[in-house]
N, C-alpha and C positions, 0 to 999 in steps of 0.2 A: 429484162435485167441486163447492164452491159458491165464490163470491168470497171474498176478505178483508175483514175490515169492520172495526170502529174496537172494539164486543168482543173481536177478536183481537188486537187490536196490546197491549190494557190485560191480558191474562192472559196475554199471549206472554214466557215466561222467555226469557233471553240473559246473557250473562255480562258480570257488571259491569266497565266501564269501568276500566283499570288497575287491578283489583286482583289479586297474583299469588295463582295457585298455590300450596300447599304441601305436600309429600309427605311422609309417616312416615320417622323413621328406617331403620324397616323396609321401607321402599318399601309397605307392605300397604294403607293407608289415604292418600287423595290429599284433600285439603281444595280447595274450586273456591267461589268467590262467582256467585249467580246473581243478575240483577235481572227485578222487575215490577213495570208501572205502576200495578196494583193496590194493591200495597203503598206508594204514595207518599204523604207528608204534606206540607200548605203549609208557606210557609217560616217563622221566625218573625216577631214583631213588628219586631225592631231589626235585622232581618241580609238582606242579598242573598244569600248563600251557602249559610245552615242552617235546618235546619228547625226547626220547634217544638220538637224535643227534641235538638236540637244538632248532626245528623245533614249532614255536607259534601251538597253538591247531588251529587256524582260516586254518593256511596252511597246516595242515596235510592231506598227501593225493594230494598235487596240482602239476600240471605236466603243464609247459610250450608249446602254440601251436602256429605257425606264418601262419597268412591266407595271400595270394596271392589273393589283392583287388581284380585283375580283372578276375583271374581264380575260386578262389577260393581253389585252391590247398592248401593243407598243410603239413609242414616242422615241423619238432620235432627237438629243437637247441639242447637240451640235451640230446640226448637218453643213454646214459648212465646214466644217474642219476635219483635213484630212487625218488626222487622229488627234482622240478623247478619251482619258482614262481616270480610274482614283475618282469619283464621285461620294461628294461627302453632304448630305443635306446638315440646310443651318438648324439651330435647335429650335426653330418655329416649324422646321419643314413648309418653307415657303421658297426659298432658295437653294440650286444646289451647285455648289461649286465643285469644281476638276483642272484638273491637268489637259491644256488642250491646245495643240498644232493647227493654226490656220495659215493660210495663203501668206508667205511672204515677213512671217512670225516664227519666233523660236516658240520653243516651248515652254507658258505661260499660264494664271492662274484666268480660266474661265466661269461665269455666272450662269445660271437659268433661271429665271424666273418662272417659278409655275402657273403665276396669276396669266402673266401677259404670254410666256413661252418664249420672251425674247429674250437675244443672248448680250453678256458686257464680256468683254475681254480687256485683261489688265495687261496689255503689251510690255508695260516697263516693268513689270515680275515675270523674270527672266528666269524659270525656276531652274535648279541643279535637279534633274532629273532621278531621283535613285532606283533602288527594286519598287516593285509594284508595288509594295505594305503602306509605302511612304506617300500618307495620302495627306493632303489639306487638312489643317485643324481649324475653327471656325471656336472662337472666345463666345465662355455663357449667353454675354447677350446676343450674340449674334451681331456684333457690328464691325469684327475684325473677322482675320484670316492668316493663320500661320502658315509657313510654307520654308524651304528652306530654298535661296538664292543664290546662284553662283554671282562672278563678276559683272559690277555695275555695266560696264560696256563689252558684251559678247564679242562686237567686232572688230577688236581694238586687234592689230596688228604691228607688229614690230617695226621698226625705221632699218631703211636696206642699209643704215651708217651702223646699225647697231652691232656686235657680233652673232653669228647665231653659232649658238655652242650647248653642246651638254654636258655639267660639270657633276661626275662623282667624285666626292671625297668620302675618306674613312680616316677616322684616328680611331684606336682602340680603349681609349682614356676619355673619347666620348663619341656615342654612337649616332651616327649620322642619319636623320630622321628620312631621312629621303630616299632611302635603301630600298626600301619595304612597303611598298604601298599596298591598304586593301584595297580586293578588286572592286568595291564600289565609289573609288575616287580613280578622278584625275590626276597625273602627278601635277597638273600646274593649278588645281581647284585652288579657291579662291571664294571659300562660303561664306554667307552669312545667313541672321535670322531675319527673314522677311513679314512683315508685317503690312497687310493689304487693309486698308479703312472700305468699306465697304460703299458708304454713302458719298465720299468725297473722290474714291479714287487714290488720295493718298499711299505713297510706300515708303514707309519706314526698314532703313536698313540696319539691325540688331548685332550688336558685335561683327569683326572682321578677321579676314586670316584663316578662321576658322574649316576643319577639315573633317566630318560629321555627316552620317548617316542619317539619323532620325534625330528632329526635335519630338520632345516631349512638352505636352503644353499642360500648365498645371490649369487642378480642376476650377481654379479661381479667377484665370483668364490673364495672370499677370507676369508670368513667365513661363519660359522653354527650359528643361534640363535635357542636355545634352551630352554625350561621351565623344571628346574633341580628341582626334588621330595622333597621338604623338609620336610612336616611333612601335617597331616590332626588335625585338630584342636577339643578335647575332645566336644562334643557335636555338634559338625558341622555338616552339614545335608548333602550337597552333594559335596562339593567343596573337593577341594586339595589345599596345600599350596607349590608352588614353586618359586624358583628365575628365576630370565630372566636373560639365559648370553647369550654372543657371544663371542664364540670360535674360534680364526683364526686358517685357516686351516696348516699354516704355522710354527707353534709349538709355537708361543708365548704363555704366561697364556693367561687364559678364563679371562672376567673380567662380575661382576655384571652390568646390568643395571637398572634391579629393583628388590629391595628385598617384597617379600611376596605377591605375583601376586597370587591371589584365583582364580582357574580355575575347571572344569570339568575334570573328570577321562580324559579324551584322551590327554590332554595335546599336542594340538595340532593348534590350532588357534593363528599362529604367521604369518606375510606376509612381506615382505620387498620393502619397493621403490624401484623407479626402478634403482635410482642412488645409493642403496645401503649405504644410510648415516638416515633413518628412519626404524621402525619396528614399525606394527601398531599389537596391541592383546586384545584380547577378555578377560572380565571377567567375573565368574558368572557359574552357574552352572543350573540344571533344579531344576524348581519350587522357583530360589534362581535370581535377578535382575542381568540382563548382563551391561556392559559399555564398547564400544569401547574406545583407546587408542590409543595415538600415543608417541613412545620416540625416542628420537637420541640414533642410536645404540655406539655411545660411550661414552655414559653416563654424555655430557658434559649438559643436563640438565632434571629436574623432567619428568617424561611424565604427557600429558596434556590429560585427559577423552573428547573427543570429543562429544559422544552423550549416553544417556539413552538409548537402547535400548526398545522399546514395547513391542516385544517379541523374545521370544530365537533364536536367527542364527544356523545355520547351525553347528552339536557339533565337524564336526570334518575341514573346512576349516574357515581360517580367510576371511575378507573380502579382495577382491583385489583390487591393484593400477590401477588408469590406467594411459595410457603408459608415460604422462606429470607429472606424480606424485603429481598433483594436489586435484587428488578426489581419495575418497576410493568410494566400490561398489561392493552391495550385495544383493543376492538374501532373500526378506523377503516379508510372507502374499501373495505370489501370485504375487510381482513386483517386480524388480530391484530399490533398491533406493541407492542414493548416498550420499556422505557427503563431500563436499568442506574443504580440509585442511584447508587452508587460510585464507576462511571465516568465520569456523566455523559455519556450515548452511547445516543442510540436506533436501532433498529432493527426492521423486519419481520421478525417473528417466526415467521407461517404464510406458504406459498408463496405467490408472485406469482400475483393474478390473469390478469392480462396474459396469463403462458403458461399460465395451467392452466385460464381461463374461467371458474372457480369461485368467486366474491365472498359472502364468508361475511356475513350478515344478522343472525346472531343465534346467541348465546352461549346454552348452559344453565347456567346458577346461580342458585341459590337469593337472590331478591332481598333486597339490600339488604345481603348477605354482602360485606365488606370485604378477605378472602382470596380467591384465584381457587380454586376446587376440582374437584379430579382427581379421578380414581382412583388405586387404589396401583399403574399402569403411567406416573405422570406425562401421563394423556390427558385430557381433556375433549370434550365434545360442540357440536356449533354446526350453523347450518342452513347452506346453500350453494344460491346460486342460480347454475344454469350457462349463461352468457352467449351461446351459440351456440344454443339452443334455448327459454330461459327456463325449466327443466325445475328441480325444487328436487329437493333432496338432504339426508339426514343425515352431516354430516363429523367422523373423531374426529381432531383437533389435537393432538398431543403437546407439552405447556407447555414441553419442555427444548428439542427439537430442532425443533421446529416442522412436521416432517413433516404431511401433512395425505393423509386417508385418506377416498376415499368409502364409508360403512356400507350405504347403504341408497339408495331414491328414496321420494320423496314427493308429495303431489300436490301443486297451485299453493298457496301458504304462506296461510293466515288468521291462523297462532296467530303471537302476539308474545311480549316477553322475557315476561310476563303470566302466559302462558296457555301455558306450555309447561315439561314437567321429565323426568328422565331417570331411570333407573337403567342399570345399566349391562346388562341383559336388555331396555329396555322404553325407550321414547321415548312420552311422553303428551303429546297439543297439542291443542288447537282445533282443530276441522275445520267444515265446511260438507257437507251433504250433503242431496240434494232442498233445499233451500232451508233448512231447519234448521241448527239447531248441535247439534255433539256432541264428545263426549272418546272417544277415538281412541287406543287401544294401537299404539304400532307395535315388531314385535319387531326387533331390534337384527342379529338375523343375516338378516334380510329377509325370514321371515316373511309370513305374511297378518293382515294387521292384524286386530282385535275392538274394534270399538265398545262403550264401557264404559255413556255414557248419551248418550240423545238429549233435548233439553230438551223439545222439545214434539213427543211421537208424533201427537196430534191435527191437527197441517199437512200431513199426508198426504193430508187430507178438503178441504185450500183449492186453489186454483188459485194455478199457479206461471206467473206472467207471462212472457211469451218476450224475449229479449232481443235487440237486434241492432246492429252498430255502420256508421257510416253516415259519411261522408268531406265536409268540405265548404269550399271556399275563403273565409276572411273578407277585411274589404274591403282589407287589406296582402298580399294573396296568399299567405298562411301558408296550410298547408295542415290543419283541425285533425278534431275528430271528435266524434262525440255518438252515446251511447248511447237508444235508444230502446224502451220495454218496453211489449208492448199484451198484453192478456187473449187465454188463449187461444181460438183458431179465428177472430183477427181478420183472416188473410190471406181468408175467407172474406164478409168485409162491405164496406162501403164504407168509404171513409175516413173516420176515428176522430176525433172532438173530442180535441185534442191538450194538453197542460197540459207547458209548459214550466219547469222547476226552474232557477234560476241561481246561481251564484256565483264573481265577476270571481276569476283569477288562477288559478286549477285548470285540471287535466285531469279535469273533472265525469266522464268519460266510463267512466274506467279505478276511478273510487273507490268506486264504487253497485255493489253486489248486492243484490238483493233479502233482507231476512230480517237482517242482520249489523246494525246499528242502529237507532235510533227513525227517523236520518234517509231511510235506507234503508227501513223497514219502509212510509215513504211512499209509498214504487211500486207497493205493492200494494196499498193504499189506494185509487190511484187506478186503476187496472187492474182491481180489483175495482167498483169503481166505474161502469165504462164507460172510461176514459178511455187514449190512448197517454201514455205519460210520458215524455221526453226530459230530456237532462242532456247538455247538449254543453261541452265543452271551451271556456274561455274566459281563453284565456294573453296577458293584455295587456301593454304597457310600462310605465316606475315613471313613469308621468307622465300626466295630464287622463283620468282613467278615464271620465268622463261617455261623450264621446264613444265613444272603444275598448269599450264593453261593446254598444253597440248594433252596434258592426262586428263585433262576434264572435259574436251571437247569432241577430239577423233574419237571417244568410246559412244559418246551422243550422235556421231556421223552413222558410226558404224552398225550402233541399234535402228537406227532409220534404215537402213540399207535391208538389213534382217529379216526389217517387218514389210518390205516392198514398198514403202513409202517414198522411197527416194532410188535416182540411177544413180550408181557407184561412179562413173563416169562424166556425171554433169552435177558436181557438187560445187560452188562458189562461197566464198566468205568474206564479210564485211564486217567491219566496226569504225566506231566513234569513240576518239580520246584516246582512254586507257584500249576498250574494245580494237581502236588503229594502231596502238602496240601490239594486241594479241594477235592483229593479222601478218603483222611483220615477220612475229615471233612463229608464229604455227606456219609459214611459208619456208622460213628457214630448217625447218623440223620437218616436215612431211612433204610430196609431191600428192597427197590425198582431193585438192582443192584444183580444178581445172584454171579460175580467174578469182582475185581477189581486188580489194579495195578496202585502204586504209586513209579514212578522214581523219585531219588532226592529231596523226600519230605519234605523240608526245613520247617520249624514253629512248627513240629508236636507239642511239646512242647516247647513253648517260654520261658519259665523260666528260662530251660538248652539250649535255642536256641539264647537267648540273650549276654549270655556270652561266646561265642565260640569266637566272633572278632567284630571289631568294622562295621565291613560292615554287619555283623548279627544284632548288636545294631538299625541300621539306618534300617534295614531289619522289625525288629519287631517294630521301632517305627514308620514308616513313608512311606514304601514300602506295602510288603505284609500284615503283621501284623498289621497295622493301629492301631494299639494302641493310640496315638497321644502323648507319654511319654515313661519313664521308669517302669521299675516292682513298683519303690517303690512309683511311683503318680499315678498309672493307677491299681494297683494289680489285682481289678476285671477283667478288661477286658484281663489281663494276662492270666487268669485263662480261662474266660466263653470263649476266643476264641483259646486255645493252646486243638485241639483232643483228645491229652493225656489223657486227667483226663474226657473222654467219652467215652473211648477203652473198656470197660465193657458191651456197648451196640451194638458195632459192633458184628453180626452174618453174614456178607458177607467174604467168603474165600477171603485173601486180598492178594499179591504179592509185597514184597518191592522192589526198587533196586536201586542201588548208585555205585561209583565211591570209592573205598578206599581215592581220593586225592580230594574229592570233601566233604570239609567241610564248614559248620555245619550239610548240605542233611544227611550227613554218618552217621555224629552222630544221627539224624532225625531219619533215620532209622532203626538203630540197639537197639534205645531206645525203639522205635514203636514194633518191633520184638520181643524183650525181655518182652513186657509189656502183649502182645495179646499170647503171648507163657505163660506166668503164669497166663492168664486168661483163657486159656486152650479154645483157639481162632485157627483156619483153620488159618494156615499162613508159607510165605515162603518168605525167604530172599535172592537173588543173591547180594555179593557184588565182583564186578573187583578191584580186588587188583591195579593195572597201570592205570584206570583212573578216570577223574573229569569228570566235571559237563554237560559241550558241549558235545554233541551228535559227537563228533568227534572220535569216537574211535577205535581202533585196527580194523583189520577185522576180527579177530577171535571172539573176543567180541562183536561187533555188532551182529554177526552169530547168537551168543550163546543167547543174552538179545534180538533179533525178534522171534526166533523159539521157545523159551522158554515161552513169551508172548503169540505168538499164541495157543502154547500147553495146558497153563491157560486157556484160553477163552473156547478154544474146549473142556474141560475136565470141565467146566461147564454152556455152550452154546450151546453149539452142532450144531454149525451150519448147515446150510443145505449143501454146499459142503465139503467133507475130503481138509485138509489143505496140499497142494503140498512140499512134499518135498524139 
């Protein structure tokens, strides 16, 4: 067994972030997205989000795999293309289309043929990239392909006669659409609905202007409804403001059918009946009252608010029809409840948790499906976690009478709506095992399951770090808890140079395993390394986080120290984001920390962190910064909780590091740097010119921002193993 090292994390496959599953018609063949940091490219010139060849940060790095249900075997449909993601088979399951980056190509709608295995690539659909969810829709018969497109020419570039200028304006008599972008556009996007003809190659481009996350494609193949970006409202807390159209795919205009639909950044909670003549959508945002809705998609009247929701749905699927377009029906609190069009009259649908302990987590359907889908017994499938033991389960839900039946048991849940699909013989999800990831048969009459693939057999050969959780009073007498991970046979050394991970308002404790993301794959980093790793729990109040992070954290140091798990002496602390605020923030407060490092450390100073954009504003009054206002109603607590103007008391060598495209972090840190530099303060800055803020970055750059961290820590930690090249 040898350690992990920062070679392993950049070749270590994992399954890409939100993008689902999709199985053959025939169940025979299971399409799965996998990612590696290997395969990552910087971002481009003009974008925080995409890469040089137009690639979302979520998919960068993600390569296309088709498992062979019953062998397990696996097929690469693209091998040519240095990234492939978003695989959607057509409704023959003869074809499957994706998202895919080849040589000298943006990012573009790709074919497989499964007869022949050879590939078509449609060069001139030029897709707008979004989150992983946002996959190819492929019309009933199978002879189109929805996709959404950004501008016709990618490489169109400006005339040196032209001005290059960046114009904000504001009148307060009408609000400037351009203020407030969500983070899944470009400010200069430029979408439309694309339409691929399969057999000819043909691209039809569907409505223009347009600024739009998800099309929705109706179940009848003849139009997209969509929620089109219009404007975020000066003082608005989470929402977005857009139109609802529906765009036929056939080139007619788009037309409105409701103007000023307040939604959630995803803009994506839209569903269609099944006869294709209603669209039922969601509105509302978090910590802001949701309302489902139903309108006639051609706008021949108002839509009509069916229910208040109690609490928030699901942010990124709407509720679905089922098959008589009768009921809507949605997973909420643990049950399946429904809502009778007709009637007007909701109800729970599957049994009471309450009496049966069972709080169903998660629904099987093929993402993005607008109909709920059975089987021909009126059944469907869903996970169940049983409340007296924590023990999960597979449960089959009957959509008519709501019966709820346990199938199977399972082990503790990894896989999500994502990574998880069914037949009615077979249950396939995500699993964890020995610290790896795998795809997992489970048979449906309970059965012994068969792992189909494990991504990376070579982790068999690293060391799997011990974990253990550990109780500790902070200074409000809560009682919280912090996981702690050291290299194995450390019960057999002294106490371990310890490197603390933070991030205010979680339970750090319960979210880390070792292996399951980049952020996660950090504990073995340092474990490998020499080091213990801890991640304690840090559930603060919505009010002066400064203070509250250091109460909840130095008493999780100091319970480690207690129990001889850690040297009092060679303690280090790191975070990400808000977490690179808490490092700023707890350096300024204690000399407890020999070395730290702060990625991305957004708030350092709120004053100049407020004004950078409007998601900073909502950042500092409502998010991270809890202010509960503006600078000019809250000033003090502008002041008592922005670290800045306590960078005079920092004595801990500190490490900043940021993304040149990842603002206001950027500016965070380079004010931070310049501030502890003329205080004639230990300190050092990395900034990567090509990227932001997601930990999705280059492979060179990741190289550079692990080994660089590690080098920090050992140059004032020392841990007890040298750190492996």
């Amino acid at each position: 067994m040898r350690p992990f090292t920062v070679d392993d994390l950049l070749k270590l496959n994992q399954f890409a972030h939100r993008c689902p599953w999709d199985l053959s018609p025939d169940g025979a063949l299971l399409a799965v997205t996998l990612s590696e940091a290997n395969r990552r490219e910087p971002l481009g010139d003009e974008s925080s989000a995409r890469t040089i060849h137009g690639v979302h940060l979520e998919s960068n790095g993600a390569h296309l795999l088709l498992l062979d249900t019953a062998t397990g075997e696996s097929i690469v449909p693209f091998p040519d293309a240095s990234m492939s993601w978003a695989g959607r088979w057509s409704p023959d399951g003869q074809t499957l289309a994706a998202l895919v980056v080849a040589p000298q190509t943006q990012a573009c709608v790709g074919l497989w043929d499964r007869r022949t295995r050879k590939v078509r690539l449609f060069r001139d659909a030029a897709v707008h990239c979004g989150l992983n969810f946002c996959v190819p829709q492929w019309t009933p018969d199978g002879l189109r392909i929805v996709v959404a497109l950004g501008p016709a020419d990618t490489q169109a570039t400006a005339s040196p006669t032209d001005p290059d200028v960046i114009v904000r304006s504001y009148d307060p008599k009408e609000l400037d659409a351009d203020q407030n972008q969500p983070f899944f556009q470009r400010r200069d996007a430029s979408m439309c609905v694309g339409v691929v003809d399969v057999k000819s190659g043909a691209i039809a481009r569907c409505g223009s202007g347009l600024k739009f996350n998800i099309p929705r494609l109706a179940p009848n193949g003849r139009a997209v409804a969509l929620l089109n970006y219009i404007k975020s409202p000066v003082g608005g807390r989470l929402h977005y403001v857009h139109d609802l159209l529906v765009v036929p795919v056939d080139g007619r205009e788009p037309h409105v059918v409701e103007k000023d639909v307040q939604v959630n950044s995803y803009a994506s909670r839209l569903s269609w009946s099944p006869d294709s003549e209603m669209i039922c959508f969601v509105t509302g945002a978090a910590k802001e009252p949701h309302h489902l809705w139903v309108v006639p998609a051609d706008a021949s009247a108002e839509p009509t608010m069916l229910a208040a929701l109690e609490s928030a749905p699901h942010p990124y699927q709407a509720p679905w029809w089922s098959a008589d377009g009768k009921r809507l029906v949605w997973l909420q609190d643990g049950a399946l409840h429904a809502f009778s069009v007709d009637e007007r009259t909701g109800y729970r649908l599957s049994e009471d948790p309450s009496a049966t302990q069972l709080r169903v987590d998660l629904l099987v359907q093929r993402h993005g499906e607008s109909v709920l889908q059975t089987d021909d017994r009126g059944d469907l499938y869903g996970r169940a976690r049983n409340g007296r033991d924590d023990s999960s389960c597979v449960v089959r839900i009957n959509a008519n009478s709501g019966k709820t039946t346990v199938v199977r048991s399972l082990p503790l849940p990894t896989a999500n709506e994502f990574t998880t699909t069914a037949t009615r013989e077979f249950l396939f999800l995500r699993d964890v095992a020995t610290g790896d990831e795998v795809v997992d048969a489970y048979p449906m009459d309970g059965g012994t399951p068969k792992t189909l693939l494990t991504l990376n057999p070579w982790r068999e050969e690293t060391e799997t770090p011990s974990r253990r959780i550990i109780e500790f009073e902070d200074v409000n007498g809560r009682t919280q808890r912090a996981a702690i991970f050291t290299p194995p046979g450390a019960e057999d050394r002294d106490a371990l140079p310890m490197v603390v991970t933070v991030y205010p308002g979680r339970t750090n404790s319960e979210r880390h395993v070792p292996g399951l993301d980049i952020y996660d794959l950090e504990i073995e980093l340092l474990t490998g390394a020499g080091y213990a790793a801890m991640y304690p729990d840090a559930i603060i109040e919505d009010h002066d986080p400064i203070a509250q992070i250091a109460g909840v954290t130095l008493p999780a140091v100091q319970r480690a120290v207690e129990m001889g798990l850690a040297d009092a002496g060679r303690v280090g602390v790191r975070g990400h984001s808000y977490g690179g605020y808490a490092v700023v923030a707890l350096l300024t407060q204690t000399n407890a920390f020999r070395a730290g490092v702060a990625n991305a450390p957004t708030g350092v100073n709120m004053t100049s962190t407020y004004v950078a954009n409007f998601n900073a504003m909502r950042w500092c009054e409502f998010n991270g910064g809890r202010t509960g206002g503006t600078p000019w109603e809250k000033r003090k607590r502008y002041i008592e909780n922005s670290p800045f103007f306590l960078l005079d008391q920092v004595e801990t060598p500190l490490m900043l590091v940021c993304g040149s495209k990842d603002e206001p972090a950027a500016m965070s840190a380079r004010e931070t740097f310049l501030a502890l530099r003329r205080l004639g303060k230990r300190v050092e800055m990395r900034e990567y010119r090509r990227e932001s803020h997601v930990m999705a970055w280059s492979a060179a750059d990741t190289r550079d921002y692990y080994e660089s961290e590690l080098r920090w820590f050992d140059q004032y930690l020392a841990p007890n193993l040298s750190n492996p090249s």
